[in-house]
C-alpha positions, -999 to 999 in steps of 0.1 A, spaced: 224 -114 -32 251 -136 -10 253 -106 10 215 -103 18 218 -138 26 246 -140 51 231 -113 69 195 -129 70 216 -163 81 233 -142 109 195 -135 126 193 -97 105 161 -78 98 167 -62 65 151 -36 44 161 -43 4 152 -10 -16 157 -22 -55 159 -3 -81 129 -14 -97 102 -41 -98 119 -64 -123 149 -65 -100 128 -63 -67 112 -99 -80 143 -113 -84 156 -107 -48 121 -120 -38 130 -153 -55 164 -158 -50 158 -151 -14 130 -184 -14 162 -204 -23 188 -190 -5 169 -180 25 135 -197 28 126 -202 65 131 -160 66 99 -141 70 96 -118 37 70 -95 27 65 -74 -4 60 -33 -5 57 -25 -40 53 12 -57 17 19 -67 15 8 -103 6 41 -116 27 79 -128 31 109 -103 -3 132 -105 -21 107 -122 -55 106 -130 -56 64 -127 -57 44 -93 -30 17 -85 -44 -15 -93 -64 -31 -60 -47 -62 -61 -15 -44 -54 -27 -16 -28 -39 -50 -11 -5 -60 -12 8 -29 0 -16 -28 35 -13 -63 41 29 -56 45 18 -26 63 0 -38 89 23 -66 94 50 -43 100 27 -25 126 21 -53 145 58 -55 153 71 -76 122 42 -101 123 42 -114 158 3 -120 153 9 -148 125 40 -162 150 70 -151 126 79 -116 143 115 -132 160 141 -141 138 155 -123 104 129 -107 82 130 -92 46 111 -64 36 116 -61 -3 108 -27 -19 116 -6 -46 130 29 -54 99 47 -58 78 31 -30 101 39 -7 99 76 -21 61 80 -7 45 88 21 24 59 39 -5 60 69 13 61 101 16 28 117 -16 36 139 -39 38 115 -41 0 112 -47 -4 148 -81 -6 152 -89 -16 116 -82 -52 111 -101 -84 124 -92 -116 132 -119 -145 129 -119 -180 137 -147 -207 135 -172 -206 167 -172 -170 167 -200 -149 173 -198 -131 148 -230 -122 130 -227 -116 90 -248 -85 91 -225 -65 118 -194 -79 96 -208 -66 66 -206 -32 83 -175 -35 91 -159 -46 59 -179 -16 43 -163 10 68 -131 -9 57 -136 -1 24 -146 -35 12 -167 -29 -24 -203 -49 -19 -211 -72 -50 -231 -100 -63 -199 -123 -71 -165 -122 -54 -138 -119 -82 -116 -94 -74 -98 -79 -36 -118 -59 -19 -148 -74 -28 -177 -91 -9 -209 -106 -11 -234 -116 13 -263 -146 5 -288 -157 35 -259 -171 57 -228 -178 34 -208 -143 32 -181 -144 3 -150 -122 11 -116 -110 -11 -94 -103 13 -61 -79 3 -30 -107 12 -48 -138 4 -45 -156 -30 -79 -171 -33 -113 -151 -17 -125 -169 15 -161 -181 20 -176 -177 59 -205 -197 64 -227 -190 98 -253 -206 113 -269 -175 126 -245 -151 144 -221 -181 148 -191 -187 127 -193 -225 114 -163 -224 90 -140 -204 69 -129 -221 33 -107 -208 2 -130 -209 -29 -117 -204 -65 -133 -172 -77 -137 -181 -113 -156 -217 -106 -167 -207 -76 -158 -242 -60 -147 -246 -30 -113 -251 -17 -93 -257 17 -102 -249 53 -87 -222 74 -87 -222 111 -81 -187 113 -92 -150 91 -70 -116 90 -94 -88 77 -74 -60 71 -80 -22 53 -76 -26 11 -69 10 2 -45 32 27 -76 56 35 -106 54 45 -142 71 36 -158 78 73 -171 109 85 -138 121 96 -117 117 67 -141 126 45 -142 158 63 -110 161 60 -103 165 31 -127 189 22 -111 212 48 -81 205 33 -91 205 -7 -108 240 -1 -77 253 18 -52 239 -7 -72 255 -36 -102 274 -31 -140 276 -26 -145 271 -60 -125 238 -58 -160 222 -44 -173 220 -78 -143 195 -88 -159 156 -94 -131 150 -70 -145 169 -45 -179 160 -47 -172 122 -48 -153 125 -20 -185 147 -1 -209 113 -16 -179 91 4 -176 72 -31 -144 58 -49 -130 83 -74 -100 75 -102 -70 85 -90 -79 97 -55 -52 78 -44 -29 112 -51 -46 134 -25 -39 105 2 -24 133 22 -61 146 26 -73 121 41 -48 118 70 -39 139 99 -3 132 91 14 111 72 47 84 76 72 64 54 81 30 51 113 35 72 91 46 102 78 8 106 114 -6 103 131 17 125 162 -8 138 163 -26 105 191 -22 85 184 -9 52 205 -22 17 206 0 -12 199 -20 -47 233 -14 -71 224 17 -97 195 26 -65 215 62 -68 207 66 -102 170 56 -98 166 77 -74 178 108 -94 153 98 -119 121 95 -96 128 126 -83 129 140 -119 98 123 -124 76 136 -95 91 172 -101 79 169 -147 49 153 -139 39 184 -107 52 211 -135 33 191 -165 1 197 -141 7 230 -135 0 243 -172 -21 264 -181 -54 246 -197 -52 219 -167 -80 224 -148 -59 248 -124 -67 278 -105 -68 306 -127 -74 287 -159 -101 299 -184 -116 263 -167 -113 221 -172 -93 217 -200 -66 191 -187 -73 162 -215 -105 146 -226 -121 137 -196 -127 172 -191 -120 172 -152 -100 198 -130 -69 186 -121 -54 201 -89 -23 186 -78 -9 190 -42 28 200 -40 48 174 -45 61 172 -6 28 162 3 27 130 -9 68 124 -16 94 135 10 120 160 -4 158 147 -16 170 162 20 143 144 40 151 112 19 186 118 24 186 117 62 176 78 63 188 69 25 227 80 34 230 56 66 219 28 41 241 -1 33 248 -2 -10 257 -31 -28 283 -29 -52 287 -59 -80 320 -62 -74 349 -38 -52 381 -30 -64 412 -34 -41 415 4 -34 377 6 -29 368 4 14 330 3 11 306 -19 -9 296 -50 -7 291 -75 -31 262 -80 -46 
């Protein structure tokens, strides 16, 4: 941790890949003592197994975009921190999977202040075609909720949801509100809408995948409840594992950090070994017989009774020797070096 430190102190921007959350946490914290003028942003691992049938948890894909899009606007010179050292924290396995490419988020966030003409009707189309989930009550990200002229929203990156109040098409104010009292809570001069999942359901993507679901397993793939969710452009569990789909191509992490220099958790090695393992039983655990896979007698994958095609596992995670081009120029901390040792540094 003295290591990251020293280099954040000399003006560094540095990528911390730990080798899990629990230790990924603990860099996050001892870096707010050590270093706490340095920008820092969290990229954690979706909070879910290879293949899965479960989504990550919104909260944390919220999490996830809102460090994303940072790092596409060129390390957050929109919020007035992008000079200086910065500190992306991560872990092993988010590291290990492919992301949108940086300009996907281009066109899809908004930035509102108070005066703006901003009607709530034309906003409320544009969280929806954000991905936004339309409620009664605000209590959870990604939600929002529109009554007369007061539009509630949950925005992924904020602590508290935000309440816009307009007269008419103009923006009179912005305020923090607690979502479980619904009272109402500090001002804001300024509003960062961004994405809260890492696809979206247009008319493109949407057609996307289906051109790339029936050519990855079939015709008779269209009668998966994947598949026809998807075709309805509605949320499905554990859609999230066909992001691929959705996207003409997809990036990684190290492609929004390019100059950064990248330090490798002590035990990271060993971590990676195991996600790897992971990803490769969980793909062959998928491909048995009785899972809902081409050539099965049909459905049979566990209770819920639903096909379960999974894409090859390169789709969504880059291979050992793509991971090994950026991993091996990486910087890994040792606890402690021995005289005869030359690299490491101290951890």
């Amino acid at each position: 941790m003295l290591a990251v430190s020293s280099w954040l102190a000399a003006g560094e921007r540095l990528v911390f890949v730990a080798r899990d959350d629990a230790r990924m946490i603990a860099m996050r914290d001892a870096m707010a003592h050590l270093a706490p003028a340095v920008a820092t942003r969290v990229f954690p691992a979706w909070d879910c197994l290879p293949f899965d049938r479960l989504s990550p948890q919104g909260a944390l894909v919220g999490q996830r975009v809102e460090t994303l899009a940072w790092l596409a606007d060129d390390g957050g010179k929109m919020k007035g921190d992008g000079d200086g050292p910065a500190l992306l924290l991560t872990t092993v396995n988010a590291i290990l999977q492919r992301v949108p490419q940086a300009g996907y988020f281009e066109s899809r966030s908004k930035v509102l202040a108070a005066g703006d003409a901003t009607g709530p009707a034309r906003l409320c189309d544009f969280l929806t075609g954000q991905g936004y989930l339309r409620t009664d009550t605000v209590r959870e990200t990604g939600e929002f909720a529109l009554r007369g002229g007061i539009l509630d929203i949950f925005p992924p990156g904020q602590e508290m949801p935000v309440r816009l109040d307009f007269f008419g098409d103009e923006l009179e104010t912005i305020r923090g509100f607690d979502a479980a009292t619904q009272r109402g809570g500090a001002s804001m001069d300024r509003l960062v809408l961004r994405p809260v999942a890492e696809f979206q359901l247009d008319e493109a993507a949407v057609e996307r995948f289906r051109t790339g679901y029936r050519a990855a397993f079939g015709a008779l793939a269209s009668r998966d409840a994947l598949y026809e969710s998807v075709s309805a452009a509605r949320m499905h569990p554990g859609m999230e594992h066909w992001l691929p789909l959705f996207h003409e191509e997809l990036g990684l992490l190290t492609d929004y950090c390019p100059h950064w220099r990248m330090v490798l958790d002590h035990e990271a090695d060993a971590a990676i070994s195991a996600r790897y393992a992971q990803i490769n039983d969980f793909y062959g655990a998928r491909q048995e017989p009785g899972d809902g896979n081409p050539g099965d007698d049909g459905p049979k994958g566990d209770e819920s009774g639903m096909a379960y095609r999974p894409l090859p596992p390169d789709r969504l995670y880059p291979s050992e020797a793509e991971s090994k081009a950026f991993l091996d120029t990486s910087v890994r901390l040792m606890p402690f070096a021995s005289p005869d040792e030359g690299e490491g540094n101290d951890a």
